[in-house]
N, C-alpha and C positions, 0 to 999 in steps of 0.2 A: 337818247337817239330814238328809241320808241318807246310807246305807256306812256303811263302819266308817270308823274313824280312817287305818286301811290305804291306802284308796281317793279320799280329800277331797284335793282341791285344794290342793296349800302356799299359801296365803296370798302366800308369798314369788316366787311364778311369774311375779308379773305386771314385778314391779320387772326380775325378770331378765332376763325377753323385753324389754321396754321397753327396757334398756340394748344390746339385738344388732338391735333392728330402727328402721327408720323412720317406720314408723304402727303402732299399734296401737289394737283398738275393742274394746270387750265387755269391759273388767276390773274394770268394777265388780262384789261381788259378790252375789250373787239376794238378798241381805237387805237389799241400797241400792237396789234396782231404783228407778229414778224417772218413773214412770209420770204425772205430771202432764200434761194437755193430750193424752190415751191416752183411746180409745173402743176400750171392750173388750166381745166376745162372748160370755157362756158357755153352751154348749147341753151340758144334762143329760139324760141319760137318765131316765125314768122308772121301768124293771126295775130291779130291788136298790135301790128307791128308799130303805131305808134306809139304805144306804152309799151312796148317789147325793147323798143331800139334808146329809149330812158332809160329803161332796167339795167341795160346793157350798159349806155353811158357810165352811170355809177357804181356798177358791176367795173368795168375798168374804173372809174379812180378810187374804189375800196381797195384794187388789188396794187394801184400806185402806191396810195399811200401807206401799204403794206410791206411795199420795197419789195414787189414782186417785176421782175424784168418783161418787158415788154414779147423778149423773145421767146419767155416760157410761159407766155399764156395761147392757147387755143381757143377757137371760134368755131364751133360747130352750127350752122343754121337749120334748123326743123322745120316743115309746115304749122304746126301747132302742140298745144300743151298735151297733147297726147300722144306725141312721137317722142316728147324727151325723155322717157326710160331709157328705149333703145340707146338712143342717143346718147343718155348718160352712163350707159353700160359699156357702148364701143367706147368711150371716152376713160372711162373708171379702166378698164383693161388693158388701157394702151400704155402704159405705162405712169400718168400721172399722180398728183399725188391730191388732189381733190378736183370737185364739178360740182359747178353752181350753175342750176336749172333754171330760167328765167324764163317768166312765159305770164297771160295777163288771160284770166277767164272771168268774164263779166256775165252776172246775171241776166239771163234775157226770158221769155216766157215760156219755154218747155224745158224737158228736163235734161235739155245738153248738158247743162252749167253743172249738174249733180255726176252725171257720168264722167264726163273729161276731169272735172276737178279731185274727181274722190280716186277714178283710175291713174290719174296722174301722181297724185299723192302716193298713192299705195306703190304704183310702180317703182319709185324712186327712191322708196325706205328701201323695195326688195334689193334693187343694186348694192344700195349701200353697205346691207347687211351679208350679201354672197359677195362682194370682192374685198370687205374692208377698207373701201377708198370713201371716206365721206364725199356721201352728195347732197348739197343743200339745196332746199327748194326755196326757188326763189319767186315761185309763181303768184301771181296776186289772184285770186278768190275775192270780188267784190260785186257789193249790189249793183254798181251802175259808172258810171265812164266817168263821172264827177270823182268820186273817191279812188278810179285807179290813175286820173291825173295828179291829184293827190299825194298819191305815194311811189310814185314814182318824179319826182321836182328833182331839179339838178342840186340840191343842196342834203347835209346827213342825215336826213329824214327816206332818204329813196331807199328803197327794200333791195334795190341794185347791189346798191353798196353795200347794207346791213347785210345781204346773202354771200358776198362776195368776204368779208370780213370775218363770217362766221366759217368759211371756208376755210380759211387761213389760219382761225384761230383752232379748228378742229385736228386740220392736218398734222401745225407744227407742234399741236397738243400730243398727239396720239403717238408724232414721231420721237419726244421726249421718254414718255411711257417706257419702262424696261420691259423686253421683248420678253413674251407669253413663256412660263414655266422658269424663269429667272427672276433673281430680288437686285433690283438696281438701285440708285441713290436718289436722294428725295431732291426734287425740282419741279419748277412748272416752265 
């Protein structure tokens, strides 16, 4: 889905860890994600809204193909990659169970691209890390409008979808997890 061939996951990793440890969670891989019974966020950007509203295309069908209901996902719209903390924070508190941030900040010649992109980033770990709802960022950071047509194409290459997937694969990861200060039984 993304990397090269170099950098992808062996497939075969999860069997082998499985055999050396006692529990293990998360090995399903982002293309089984199973998002059934998942109330999911996604707040867009509205700048580079036409690589914003792609993101979002495949942002909804990573969350289809996730077998997430149409009825439990939200739309939050933002002016730009720098309103989606908030954004992802009124969202992450409302009761959901992940937010996938989607937003497109393209290189231009001042140092906007360094401010929005690195406050945006930062922003959106801090949500994640004070409410415990994963939020994935789904913003594109790129040189120039050629590589964020790129990666945002309506086919499994869009970062829409890979955000939206990793969403799903986080949530129903975490909600597996035996809850903090108890030993539960080993799954993923």
């Amino acid at each position: 889905m993304t990397g090269s061939e170099e950098t992808r996951l062996d497939p075969g990793t999860f069997a082998r860890v499985r055999a050396r440890v006692g529990r293990q969670f998360g090995e399903r891989p982002l293309e089984e994600a199973d998002g059934r019974g998942l109330r999911v966020g996604l707040a867009c950007a509205m700048f580079n809204g036409n690589i914003t509203t792609r993101l979002l295309d495949g942002a909804l069908e990573g969350l289809a193909l996730a077998a997430v209901e149409a009825n439990d996902v939200t739309v939050l719209w933002v002016p730009g990659a720098f309103e989606l903390p908030l954004a992802a924070r009124r969202l992450a508190t409302s009761g959901l169970d992940a937010v996938v941030c989607l937003g497109a900040v393209v290189r231009g010649e001042t140092a906007h691209f360094e401010y929005v992109a690195g406050e945006c980033a930062a922003g959106l770990a801090r949500v994640a890390l004070e409410t415990g709802v994963p939020v994935v960022l789904g913003v594109q950071t790129t040189e120039n409008l050629t590589q964020a047509l790129e990666r945002s194409r309506p086919d499994e290459t869009n970062r829409g979808r890979e955000a939206a997937l990793s969403a799903v694969h986080l949530a129903s990861t975490l909600r597996a997890l035996p809850a903090a200060g108890r030993r539960g039984a080993a799954g993923a």
